[in-house]
C-alpha positions, -999 to +999 in steps of 0.1 A: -457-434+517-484-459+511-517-449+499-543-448+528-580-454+531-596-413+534-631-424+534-648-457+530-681-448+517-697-476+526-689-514+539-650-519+551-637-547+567-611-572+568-607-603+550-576-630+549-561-642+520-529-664+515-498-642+504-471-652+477-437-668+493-408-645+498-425-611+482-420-580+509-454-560+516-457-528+536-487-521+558-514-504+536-497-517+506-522-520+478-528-553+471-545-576+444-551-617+440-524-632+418-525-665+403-534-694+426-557-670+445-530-654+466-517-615+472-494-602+452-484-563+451-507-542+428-495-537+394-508-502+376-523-514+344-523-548+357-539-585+348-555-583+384-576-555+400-572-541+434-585-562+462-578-536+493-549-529+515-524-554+535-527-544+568-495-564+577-459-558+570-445-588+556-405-597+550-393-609+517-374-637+535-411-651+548-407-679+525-446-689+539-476-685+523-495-679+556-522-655+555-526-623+561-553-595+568-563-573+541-585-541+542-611-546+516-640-517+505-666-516+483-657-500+452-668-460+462-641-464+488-616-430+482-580-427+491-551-406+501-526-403+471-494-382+474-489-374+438-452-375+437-446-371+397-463-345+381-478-316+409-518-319+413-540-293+401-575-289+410-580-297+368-571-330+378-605-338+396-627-361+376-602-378+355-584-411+357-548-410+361-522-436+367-511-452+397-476-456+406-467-491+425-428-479+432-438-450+453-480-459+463-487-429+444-505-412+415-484-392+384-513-372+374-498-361+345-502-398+326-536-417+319-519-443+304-538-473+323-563-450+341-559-469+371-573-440+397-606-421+394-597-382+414-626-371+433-607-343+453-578-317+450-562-313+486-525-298+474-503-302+448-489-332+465-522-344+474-553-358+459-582-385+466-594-409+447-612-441+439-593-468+422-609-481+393-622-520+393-615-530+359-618-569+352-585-589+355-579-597+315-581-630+317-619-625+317-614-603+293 
């Protein structure tokens, strides 16, 4: 399941950005701005930071670069994370973890690239978080 906006904390709203040729996105897919200034799926430890959530699915065989809405927030926006590879403990609150792009999710058992800061234990499958906004390296 995707990762999903559980309280915005502030200033929401849509923006439209051009997405890359023939990539598939989901709705609420996190996103971030690739090369060329257009979305590309969010990488976990990534060159480029999150920019918000696609709020359009999108076919791989769209060989467009049309654009498409995307769910941006200011950066003390919190989300819904299923934690699908390690369970979540109520320890986990208050450190960074790392987010998982396969599955939208957060192993809380890695802080490899400490891409999600957990403000809140809900179960072991769940947990809310903010995602961090480090700078793209390039700037760096």
């Amino acid at each position: 399941m995707a990762m999903r906006l559980f309280r915005p904390n502030g200033d929401c709203h849509l923006e439209w950005y051009q997405k890359t040729a023939s990539t598939a996105f989901t709705f609420n897919d996190a996103v971030a701005l690739g090369t060329l200034g257009r979305v590309v799926d969010y990488t976990a430890g990534g060159a480029f930071p999150l920019l918000g959530l696609i709020q359009e699915t999108v076919a791989a065989t769209d060989t467009t670069t049309d654009k498409v809405p995307v769910l941006v927030c200011n950066v003390d926006a919190e989300y819904l994370f299923d934690a699908t590879t390690t369970a979540a403990a109520l320890t986990d609150v208050g450190e960074y973890v790392d987010y998982v792009e396969a599955t939208q999710s957060v192993n809380v058992g890695a802080s490899t690239n400490n891409d999600v800061y957990v403000t809140q234990f809900i179960s072991t499958t769940l947990v809310v978080g903010k995602m961090s906004r480090r700078l793209p390296t390039v700037f760096e």
